[in-house]
N, CA, C and O atoms as a Tripos MOL2 file, in Angstrom:
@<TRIPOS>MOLECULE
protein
  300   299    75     0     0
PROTEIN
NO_CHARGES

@<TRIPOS>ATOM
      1 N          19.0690    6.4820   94.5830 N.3       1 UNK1
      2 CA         19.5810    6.3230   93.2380 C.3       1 UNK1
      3 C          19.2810    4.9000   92.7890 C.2       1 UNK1
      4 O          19.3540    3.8810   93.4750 O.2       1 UNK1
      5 N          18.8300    5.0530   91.1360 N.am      2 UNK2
      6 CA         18.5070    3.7070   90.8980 C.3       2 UNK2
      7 C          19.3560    2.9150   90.0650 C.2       2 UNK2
      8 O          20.3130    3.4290   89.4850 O.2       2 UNK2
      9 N          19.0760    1.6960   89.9630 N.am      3 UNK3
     10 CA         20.4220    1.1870   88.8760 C.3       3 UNK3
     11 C          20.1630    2.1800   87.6430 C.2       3 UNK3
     12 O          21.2400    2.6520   87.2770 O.2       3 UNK3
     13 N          19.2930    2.5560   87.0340 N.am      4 UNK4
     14 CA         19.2430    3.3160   85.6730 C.3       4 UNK4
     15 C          20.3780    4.5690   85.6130 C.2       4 UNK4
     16 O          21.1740    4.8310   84.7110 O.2       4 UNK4
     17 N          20.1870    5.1470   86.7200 N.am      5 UNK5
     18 CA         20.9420    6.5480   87.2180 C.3       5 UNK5
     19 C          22.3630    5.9320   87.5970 C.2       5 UNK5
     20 O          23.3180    6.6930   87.4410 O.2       5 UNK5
     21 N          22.5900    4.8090   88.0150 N.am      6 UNK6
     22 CA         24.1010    4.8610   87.9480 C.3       6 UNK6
     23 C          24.5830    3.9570   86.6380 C.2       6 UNK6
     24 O          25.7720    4.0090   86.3220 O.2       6 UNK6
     25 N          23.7070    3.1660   85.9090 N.am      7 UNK7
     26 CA         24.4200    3.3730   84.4470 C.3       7 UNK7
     27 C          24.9110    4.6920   83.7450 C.2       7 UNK7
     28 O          25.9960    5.0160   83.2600 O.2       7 UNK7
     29 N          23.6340    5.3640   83.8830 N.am      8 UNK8
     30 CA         23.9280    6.6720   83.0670 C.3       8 UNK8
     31 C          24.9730    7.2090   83.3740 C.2       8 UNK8
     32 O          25.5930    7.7520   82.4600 O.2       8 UNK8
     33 N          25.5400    7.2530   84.7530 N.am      9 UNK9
     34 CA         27.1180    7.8570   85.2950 C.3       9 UNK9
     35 C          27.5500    7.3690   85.1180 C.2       9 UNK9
     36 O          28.5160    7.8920   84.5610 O.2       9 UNK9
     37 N          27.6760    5.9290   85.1960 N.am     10 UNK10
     38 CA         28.5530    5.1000   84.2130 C.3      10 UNK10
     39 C          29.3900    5.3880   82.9600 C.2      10 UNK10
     40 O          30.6160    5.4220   82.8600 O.2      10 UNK10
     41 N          28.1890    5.6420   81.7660 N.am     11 UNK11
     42 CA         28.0530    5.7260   80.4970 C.3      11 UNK11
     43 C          28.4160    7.0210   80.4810 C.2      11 UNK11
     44 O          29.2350    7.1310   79.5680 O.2      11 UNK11
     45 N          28.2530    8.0130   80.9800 N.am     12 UNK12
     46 CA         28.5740    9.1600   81.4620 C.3      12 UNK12
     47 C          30.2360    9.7280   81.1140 C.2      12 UNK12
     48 O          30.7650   10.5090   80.3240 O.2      12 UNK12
     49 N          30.6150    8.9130   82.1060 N.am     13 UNK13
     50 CA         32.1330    8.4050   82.9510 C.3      13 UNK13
     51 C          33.1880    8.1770   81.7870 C.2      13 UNK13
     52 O          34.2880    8.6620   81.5180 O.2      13 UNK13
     53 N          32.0700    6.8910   81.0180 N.am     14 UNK14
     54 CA         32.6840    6.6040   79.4120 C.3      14 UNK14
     55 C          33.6510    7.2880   78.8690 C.2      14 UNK14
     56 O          34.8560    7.2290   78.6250 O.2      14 UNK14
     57 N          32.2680    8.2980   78.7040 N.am     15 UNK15
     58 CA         32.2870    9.1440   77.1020 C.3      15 UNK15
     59 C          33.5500   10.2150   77.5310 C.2      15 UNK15
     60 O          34.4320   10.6860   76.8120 O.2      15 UNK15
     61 N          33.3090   10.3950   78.8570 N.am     16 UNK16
     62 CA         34.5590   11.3650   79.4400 C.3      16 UNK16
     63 C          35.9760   11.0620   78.6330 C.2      16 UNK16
     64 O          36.6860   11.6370   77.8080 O.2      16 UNK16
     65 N          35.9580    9.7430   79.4110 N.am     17 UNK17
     66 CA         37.6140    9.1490   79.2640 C.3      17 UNK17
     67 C          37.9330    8.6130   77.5580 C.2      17 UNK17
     68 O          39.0930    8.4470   77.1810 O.2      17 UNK17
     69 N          36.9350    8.4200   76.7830 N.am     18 UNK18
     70 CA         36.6880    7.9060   75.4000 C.3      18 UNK18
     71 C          37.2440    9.6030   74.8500 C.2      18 UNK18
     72 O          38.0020    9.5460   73.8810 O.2      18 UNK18
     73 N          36.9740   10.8720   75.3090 N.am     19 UNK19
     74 CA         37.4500   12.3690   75.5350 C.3      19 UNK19
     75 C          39.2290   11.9880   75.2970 C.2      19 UNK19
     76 O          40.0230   12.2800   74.4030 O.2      19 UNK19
     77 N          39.3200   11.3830   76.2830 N.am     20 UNK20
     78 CA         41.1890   11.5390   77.0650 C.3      20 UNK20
     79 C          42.0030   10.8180   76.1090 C.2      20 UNK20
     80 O          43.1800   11.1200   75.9140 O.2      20 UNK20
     81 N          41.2520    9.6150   75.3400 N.am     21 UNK21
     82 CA         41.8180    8.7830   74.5530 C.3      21 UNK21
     83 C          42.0570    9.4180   73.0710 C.2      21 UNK21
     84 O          42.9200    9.1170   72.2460 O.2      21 UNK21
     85 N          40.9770   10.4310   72.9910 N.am     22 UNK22
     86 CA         41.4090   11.1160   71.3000 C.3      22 UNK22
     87 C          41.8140   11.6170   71.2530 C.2      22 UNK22
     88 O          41.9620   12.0110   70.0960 O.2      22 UNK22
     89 N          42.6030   12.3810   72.3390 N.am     23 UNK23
     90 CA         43.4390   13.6160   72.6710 C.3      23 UNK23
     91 C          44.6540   12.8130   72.4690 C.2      23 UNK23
     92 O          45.4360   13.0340   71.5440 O.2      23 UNK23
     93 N          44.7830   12.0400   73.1910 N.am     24 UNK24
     94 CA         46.2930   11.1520   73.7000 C.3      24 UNK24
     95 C          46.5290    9.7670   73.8090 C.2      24 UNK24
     96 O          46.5580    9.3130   74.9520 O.2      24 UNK24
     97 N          46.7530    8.7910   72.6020 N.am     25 UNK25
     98 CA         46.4190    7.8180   72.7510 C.3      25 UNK25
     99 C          47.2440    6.8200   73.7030 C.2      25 UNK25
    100 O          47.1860    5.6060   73.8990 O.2      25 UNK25
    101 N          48.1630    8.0290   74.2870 N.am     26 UNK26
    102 CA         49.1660    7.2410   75.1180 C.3      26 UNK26
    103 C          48.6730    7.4830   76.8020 C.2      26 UNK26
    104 O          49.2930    7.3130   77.8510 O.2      26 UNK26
    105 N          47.2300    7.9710   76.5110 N.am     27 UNK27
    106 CA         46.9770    8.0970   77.7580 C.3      27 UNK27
    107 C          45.7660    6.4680   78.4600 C.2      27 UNK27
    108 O          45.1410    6.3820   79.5170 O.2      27 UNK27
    109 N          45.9250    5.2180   77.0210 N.am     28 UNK28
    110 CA         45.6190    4.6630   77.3560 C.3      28 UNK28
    111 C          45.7020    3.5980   78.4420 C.2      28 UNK28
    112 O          44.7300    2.8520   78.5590 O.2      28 UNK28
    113 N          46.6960    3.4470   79.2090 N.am     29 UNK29
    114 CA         46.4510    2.4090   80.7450 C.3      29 UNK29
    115 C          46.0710    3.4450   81.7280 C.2      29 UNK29
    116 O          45.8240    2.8050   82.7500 O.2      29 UNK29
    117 N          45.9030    4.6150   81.9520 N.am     30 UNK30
    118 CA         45.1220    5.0520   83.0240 C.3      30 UNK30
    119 C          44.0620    4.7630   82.9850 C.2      30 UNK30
    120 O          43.3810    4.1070   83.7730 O.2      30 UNK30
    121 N          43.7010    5.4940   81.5390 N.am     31 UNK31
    122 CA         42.1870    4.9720   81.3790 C.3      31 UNK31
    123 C          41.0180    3.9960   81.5620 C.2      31 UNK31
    124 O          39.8410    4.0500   81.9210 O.2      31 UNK31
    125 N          42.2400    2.7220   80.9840 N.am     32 UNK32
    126 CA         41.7990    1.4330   81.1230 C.3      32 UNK32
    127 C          41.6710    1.4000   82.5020 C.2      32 UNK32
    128 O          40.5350    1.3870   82.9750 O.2      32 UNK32
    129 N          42.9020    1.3790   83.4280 N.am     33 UNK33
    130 CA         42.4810    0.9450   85.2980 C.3      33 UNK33
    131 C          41.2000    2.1280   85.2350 C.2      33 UNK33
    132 O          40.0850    1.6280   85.0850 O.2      33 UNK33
    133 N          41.2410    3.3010   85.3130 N.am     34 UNK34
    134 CA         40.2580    4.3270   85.5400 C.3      34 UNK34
    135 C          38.4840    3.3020   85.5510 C.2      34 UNK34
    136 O          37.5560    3.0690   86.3260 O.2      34 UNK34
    137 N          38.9370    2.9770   84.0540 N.am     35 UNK35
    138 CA         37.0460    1.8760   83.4110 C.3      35 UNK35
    139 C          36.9570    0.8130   84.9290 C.2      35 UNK35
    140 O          36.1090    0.8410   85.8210 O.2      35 UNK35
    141 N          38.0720   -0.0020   84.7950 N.am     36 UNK36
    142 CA         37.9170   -0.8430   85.8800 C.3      36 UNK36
    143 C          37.5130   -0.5820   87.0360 C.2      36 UNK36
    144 O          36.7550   -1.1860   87.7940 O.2      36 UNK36
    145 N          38.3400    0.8180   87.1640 N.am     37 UNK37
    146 CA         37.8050    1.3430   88.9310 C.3      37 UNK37
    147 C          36.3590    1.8010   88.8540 C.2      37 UNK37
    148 O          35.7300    1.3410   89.8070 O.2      37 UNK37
    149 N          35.5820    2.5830   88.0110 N.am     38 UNK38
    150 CA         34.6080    3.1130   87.6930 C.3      38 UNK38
    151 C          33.5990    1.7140   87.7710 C.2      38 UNK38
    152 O          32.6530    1.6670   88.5590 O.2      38 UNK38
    153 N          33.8970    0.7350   86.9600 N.am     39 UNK39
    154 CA         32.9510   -0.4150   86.6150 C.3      39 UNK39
    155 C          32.6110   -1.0190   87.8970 C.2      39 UNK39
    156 O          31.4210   -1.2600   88.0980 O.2      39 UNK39
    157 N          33.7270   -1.3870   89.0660 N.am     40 UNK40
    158 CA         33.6760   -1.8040   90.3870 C.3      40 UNK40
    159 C          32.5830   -0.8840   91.2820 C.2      40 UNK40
    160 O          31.7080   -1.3190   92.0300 O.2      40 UNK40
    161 N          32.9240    0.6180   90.9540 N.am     41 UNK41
    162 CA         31.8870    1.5790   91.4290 C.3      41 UNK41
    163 C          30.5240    1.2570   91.3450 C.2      41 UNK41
    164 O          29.8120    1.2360   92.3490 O.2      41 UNK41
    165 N          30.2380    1.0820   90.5640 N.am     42 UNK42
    166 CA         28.8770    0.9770   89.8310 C.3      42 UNK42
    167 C          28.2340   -0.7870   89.9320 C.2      42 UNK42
    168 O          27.0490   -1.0910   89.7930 O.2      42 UNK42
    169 N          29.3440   -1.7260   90.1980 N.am     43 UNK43
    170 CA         28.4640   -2.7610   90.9590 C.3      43 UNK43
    171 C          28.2600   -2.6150   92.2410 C.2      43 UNK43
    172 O          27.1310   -2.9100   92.6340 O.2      43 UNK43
    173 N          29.2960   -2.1140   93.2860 N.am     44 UNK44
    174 CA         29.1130   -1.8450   94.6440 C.3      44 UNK44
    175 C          27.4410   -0.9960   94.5800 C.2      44 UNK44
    176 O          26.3200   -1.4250   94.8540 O.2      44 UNK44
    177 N          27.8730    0.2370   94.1370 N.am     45 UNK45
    178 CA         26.1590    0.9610   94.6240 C.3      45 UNK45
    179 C          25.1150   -0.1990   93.7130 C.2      45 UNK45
    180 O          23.9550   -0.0820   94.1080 O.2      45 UNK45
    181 N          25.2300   -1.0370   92.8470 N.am     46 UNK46
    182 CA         23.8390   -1.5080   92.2960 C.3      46 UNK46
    183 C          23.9410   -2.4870   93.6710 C.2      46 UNK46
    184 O          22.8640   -2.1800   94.1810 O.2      46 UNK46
    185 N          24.6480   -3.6420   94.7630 N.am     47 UNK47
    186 CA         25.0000   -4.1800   95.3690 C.3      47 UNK47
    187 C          24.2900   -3.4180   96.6720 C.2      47 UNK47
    188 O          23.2740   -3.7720   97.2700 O.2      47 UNK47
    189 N          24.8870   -2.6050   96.8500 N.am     48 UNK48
    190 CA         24.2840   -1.2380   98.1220 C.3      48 UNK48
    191 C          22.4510   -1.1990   97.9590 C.2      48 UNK48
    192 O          21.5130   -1.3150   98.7470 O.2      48 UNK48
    193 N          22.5820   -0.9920   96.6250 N.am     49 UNK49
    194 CA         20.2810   -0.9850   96.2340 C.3      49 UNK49
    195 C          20.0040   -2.6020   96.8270 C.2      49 UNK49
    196 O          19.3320   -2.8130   97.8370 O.2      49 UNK49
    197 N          20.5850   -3.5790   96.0890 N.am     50 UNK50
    198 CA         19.6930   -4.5020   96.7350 C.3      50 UNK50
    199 C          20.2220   -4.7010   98.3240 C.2      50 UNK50
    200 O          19.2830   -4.9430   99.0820 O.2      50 UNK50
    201 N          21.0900   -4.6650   98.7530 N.am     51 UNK51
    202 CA         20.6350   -5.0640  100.2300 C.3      51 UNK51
    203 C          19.9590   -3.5760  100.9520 C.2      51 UNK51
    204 O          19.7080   -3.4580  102.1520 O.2      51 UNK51
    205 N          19.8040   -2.8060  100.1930 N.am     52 UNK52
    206 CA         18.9140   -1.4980  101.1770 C.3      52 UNK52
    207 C          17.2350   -2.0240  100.5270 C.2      52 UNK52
    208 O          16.2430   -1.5690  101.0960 O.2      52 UNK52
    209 N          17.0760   -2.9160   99.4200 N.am     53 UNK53
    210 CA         15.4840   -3.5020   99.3350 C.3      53 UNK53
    211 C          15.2760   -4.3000   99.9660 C.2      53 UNK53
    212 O          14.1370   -4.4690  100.4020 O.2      53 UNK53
    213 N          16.6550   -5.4000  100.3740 N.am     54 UNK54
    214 CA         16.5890   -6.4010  100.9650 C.3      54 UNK54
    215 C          16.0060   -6.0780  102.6580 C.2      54 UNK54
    216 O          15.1410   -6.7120  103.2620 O.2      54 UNK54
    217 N          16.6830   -5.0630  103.0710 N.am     55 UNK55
    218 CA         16.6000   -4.6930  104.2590 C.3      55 UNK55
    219 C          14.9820   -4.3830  104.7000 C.2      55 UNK55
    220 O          14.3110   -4.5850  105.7130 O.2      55 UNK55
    221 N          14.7290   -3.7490  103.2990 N.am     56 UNK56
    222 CA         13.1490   -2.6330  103.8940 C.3      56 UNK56
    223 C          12.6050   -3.9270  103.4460 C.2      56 UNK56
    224 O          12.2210   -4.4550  104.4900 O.2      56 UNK56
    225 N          12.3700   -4.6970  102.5070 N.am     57 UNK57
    226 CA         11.4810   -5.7740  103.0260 C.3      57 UNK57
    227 C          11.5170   -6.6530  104.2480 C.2      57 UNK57
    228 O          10.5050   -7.3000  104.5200 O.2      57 UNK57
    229 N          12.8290   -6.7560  105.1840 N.am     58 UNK58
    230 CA         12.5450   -7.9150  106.0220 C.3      58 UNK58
    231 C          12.2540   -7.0910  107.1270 C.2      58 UNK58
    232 O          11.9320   -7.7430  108.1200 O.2      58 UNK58
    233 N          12.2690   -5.1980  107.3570 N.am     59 UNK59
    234 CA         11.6330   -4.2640  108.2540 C.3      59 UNK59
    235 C          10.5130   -4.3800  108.0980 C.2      59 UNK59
    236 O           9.7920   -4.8880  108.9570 O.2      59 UNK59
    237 N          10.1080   -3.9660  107.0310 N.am     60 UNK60
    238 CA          8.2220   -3.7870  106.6540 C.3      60 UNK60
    239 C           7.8390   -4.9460  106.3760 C.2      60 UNK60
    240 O           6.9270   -5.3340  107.1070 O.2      60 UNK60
    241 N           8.2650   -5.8500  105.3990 N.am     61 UNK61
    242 CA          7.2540   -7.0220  104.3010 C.3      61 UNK61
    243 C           7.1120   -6.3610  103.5280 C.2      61 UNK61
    244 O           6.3840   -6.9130  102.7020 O.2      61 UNK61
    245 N           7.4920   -4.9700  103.0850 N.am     62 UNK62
    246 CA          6.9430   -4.2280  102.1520 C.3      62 UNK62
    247 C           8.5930   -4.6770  100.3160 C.2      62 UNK62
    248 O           9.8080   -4.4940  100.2310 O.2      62 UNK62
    249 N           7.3930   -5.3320   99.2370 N.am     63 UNK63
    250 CA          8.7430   -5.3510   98.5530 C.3      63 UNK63
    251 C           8.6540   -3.9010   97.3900 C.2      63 UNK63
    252 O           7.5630   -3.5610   96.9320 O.2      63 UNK63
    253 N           9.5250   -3.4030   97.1470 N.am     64 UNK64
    254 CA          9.8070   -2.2490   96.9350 C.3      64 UNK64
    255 C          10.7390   -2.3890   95.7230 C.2      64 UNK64
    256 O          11.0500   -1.2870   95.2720 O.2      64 UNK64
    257 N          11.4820   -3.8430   94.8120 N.am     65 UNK65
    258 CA         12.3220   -3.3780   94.0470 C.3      65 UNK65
    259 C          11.8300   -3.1770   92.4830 C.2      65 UNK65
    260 O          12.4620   -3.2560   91.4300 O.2      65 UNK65
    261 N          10.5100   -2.9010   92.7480 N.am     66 UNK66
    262 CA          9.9710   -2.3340   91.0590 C.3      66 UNK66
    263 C           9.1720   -0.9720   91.4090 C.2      66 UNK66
    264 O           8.3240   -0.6160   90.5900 O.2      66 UNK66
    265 N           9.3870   -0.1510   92.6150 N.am     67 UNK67
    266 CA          9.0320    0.5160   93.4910 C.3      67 UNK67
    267 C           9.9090    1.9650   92.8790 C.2      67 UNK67
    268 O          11.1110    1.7080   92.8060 O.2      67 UNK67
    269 N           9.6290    3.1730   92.5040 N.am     68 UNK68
    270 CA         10.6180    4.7010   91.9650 C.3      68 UNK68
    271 C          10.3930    4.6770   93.6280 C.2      68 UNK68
    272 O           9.7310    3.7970   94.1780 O.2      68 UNK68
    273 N          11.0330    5.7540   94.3270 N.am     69 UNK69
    274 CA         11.5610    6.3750   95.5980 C.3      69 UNK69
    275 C          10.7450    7.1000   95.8470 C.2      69 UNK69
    276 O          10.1570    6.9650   96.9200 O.2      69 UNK69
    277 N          10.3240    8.3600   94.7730 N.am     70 UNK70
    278 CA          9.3820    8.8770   95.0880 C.3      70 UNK70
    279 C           8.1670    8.3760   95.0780 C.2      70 UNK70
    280 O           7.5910    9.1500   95.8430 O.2      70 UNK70
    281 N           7.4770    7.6990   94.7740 N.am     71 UNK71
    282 CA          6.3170    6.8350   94.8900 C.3      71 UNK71
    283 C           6.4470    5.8320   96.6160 C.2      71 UNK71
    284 O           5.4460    5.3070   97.1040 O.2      71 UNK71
    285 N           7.3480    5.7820   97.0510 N.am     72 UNK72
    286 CA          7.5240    5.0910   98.3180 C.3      72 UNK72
    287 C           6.5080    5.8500   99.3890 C.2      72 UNK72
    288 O           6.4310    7.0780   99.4340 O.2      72 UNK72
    289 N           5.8070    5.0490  100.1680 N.am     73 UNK73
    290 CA          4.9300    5.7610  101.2200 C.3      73 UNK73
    291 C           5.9840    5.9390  102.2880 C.2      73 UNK73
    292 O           6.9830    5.3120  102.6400 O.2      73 UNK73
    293 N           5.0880    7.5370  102.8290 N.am     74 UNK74
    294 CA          6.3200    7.9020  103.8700 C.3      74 UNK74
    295 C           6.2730    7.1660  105.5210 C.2      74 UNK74
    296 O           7.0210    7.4960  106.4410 O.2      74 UNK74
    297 N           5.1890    6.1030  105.5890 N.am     75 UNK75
    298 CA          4.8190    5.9190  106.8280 C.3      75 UNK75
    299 C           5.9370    4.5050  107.4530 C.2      75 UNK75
    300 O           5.8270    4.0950  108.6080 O.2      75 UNK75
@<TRIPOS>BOND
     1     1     2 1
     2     2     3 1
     3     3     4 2
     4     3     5 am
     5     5     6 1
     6     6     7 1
     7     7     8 2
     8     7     9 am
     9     9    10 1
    10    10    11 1
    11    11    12 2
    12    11    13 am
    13    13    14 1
    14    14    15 1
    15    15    16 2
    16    15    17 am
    17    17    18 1
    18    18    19 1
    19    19    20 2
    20    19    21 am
    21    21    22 1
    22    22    23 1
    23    23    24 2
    24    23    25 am
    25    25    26 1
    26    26    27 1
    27    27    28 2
    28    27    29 am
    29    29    30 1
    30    30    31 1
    31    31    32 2
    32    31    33 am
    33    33    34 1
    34    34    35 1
    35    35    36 2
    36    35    37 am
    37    37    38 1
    38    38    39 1
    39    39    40 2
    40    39    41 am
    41    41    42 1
    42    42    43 1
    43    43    44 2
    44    43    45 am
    45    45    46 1
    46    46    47 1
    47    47    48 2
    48    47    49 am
    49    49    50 1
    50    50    51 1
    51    51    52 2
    52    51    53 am
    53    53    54 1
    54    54    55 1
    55    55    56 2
    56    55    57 am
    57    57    58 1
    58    58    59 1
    59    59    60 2
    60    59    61 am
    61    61    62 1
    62    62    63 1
    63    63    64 2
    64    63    65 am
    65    65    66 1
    66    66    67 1
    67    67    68 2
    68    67    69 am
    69    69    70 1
    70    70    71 1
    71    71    72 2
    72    71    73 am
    73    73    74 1
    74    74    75 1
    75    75    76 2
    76    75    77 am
    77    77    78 1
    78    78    79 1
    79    79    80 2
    80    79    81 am
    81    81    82 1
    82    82    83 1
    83    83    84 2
    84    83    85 am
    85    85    86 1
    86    86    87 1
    87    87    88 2
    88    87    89 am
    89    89    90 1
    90    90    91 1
    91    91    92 2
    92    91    93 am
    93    93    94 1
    94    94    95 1
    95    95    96 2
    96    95    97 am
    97    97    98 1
    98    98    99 1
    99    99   100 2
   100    99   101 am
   101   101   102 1
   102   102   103 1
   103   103   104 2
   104   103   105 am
   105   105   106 1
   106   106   107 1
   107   107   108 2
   108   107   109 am
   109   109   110 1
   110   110   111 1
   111   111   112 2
   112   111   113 am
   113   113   114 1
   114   114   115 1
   115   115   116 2
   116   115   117 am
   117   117   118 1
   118   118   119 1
   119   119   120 2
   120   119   121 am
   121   121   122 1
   122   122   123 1
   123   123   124 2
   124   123   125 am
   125   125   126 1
   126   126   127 1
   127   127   128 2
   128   127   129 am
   129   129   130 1
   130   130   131 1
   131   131   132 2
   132   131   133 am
   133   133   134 1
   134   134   135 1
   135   135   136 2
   136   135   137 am
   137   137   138 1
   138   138   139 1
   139   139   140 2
   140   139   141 am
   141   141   142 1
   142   142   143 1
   143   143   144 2
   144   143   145 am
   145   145   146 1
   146   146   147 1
   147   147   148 2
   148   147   149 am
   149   149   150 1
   150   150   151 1
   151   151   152 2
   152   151   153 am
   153   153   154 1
   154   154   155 1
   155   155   156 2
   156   155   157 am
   157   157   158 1
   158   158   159 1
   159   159   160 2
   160   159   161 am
   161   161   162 1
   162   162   163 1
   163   163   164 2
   164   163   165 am
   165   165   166 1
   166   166   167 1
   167   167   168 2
   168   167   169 am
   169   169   170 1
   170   170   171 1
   171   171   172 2
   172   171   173 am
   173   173   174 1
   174   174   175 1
   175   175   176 2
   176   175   177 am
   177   177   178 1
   178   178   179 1
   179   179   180 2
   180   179   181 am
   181   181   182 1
   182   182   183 1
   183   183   184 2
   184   183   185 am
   185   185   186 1
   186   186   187 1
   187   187   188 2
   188   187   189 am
   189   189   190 1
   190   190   191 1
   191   191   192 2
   192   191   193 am
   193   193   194 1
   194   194   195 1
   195   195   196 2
   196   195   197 am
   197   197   198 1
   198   198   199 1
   199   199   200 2
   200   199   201 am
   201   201   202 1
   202   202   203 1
   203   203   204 2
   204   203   205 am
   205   205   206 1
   206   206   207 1
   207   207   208 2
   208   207   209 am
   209   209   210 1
   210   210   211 1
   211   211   212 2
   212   211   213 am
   213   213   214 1
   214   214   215 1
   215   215   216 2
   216   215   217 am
   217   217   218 1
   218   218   219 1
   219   219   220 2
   220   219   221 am
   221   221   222 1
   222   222   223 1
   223   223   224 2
   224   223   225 am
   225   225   226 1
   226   226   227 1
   227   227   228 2
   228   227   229 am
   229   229   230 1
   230   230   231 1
   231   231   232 2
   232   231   233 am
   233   233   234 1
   234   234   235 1
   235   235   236 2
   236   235   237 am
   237   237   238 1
   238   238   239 1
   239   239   240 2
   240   239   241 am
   241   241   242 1
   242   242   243 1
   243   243   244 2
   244   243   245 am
   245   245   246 1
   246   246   247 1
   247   247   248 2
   248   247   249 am
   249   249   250 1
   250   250   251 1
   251   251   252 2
   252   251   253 am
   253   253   254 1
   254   254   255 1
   255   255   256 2
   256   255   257 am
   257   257   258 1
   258   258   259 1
   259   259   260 2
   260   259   261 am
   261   261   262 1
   262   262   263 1
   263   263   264 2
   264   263   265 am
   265   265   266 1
   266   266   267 1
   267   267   268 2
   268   267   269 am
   269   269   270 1
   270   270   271 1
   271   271   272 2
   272   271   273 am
   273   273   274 1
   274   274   275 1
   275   275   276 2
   276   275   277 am
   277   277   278 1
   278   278   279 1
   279   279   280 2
   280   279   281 am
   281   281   282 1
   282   282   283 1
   283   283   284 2
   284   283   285 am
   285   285   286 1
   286   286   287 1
   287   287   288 2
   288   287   289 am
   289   289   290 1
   290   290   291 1
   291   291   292 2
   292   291   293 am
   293   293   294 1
   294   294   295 1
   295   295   296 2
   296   295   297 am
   297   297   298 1
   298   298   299 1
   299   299   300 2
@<TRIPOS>SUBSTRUCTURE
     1 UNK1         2 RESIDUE 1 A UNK
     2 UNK2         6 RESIDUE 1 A UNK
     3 UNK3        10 RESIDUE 1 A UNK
     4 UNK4        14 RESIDUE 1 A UNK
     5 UNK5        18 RESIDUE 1 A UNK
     6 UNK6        22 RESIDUE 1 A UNK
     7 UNK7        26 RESIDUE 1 A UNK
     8 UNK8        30 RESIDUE 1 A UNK
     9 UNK9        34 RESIDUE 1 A UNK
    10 UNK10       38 RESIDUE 1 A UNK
    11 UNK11       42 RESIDUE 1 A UNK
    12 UNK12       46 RESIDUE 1 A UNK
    13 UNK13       50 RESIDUE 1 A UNK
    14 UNK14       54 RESIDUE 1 A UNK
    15 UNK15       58 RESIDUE 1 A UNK
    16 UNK16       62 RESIDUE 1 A UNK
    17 UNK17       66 RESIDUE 1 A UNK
    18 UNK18       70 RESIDUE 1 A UNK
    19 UNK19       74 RESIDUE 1 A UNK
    20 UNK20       78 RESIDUE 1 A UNK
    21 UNK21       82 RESIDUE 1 A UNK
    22 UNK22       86 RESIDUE 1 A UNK
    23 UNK23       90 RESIDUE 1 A UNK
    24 UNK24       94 RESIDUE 1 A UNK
    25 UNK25       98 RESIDUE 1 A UNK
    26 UNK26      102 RESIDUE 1 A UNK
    27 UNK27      106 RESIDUE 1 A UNK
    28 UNK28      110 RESIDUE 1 A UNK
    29 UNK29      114 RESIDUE 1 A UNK
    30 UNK30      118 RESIDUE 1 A UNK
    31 UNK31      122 RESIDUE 1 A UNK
    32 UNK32      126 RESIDUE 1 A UNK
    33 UNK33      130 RESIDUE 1 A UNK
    34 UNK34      134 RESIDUE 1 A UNK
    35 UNK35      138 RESIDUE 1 A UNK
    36 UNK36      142 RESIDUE 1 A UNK
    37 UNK37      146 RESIDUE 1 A UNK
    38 UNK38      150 RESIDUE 1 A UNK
    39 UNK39      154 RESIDUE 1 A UNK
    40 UNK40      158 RESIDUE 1 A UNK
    41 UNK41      162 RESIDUE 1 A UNK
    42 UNK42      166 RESIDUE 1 A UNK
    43 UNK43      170 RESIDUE 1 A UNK
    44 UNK44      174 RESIDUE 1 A UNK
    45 UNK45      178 RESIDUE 1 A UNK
    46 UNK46      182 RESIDUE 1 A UNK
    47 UNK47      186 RESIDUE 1 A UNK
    48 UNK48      190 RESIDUE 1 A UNK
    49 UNK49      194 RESIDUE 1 A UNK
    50 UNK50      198 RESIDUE 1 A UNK
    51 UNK51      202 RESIDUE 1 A UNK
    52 UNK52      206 RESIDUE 1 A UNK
    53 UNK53      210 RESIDUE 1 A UNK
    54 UNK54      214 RESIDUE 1 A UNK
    55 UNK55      218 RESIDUE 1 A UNK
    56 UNK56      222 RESIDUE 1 A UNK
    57 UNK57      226 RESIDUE 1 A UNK
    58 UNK58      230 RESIDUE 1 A UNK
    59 UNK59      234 RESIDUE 1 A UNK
    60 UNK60      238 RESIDUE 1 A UNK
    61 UNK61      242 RESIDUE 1 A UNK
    62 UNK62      246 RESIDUE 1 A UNK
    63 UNK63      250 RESIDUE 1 A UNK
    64 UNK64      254 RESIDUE 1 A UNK
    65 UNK65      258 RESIDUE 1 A UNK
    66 UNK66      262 RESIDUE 1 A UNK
    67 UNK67      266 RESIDUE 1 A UNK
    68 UNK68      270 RESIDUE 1 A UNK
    69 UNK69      274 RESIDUE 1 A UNK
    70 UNK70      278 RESIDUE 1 A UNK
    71 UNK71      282 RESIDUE 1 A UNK
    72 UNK72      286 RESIDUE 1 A UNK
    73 UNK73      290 RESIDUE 1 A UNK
    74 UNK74      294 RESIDUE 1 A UNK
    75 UNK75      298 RESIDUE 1 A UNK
């Protein structure tokens, strides 16, 4: 997964809870911690990508972070 793909769940995530808020505007402090917990989500895995590029470059030498996944050689 790339940072693009976990914005989009991100943004995703949003529009959900932006849902919960027009329904109920008193359902706003879950929501709010909810964004926070979600936002923490989404730096950890962008955090998780670079030390898994960090890693395969100091295995291979190979640098890989402008690299799609599928384009990665399988050897």
């Amino acid at each position: 997964m790339d940072g693009k793909e976990l914005e989009e769940l991100f943004r995703s995530a949003l529009r959900r809870l932006a849902t919960y808020l027009m329904e109920d505007p008193r359902n706003i402090r879950w929501v709010i911690d909810f964004t926070l917990g979600i936002k923490a989500m989404e730096r950890v895995g962008d955090h998780a990508c670079s030390i898994a590029r960090n890693l395969i470059f100091s295995v291979t030498g190979k640098d890989v972070r402008h690299m799609n996944i599928a384009n990665l050689p399988a050897d």
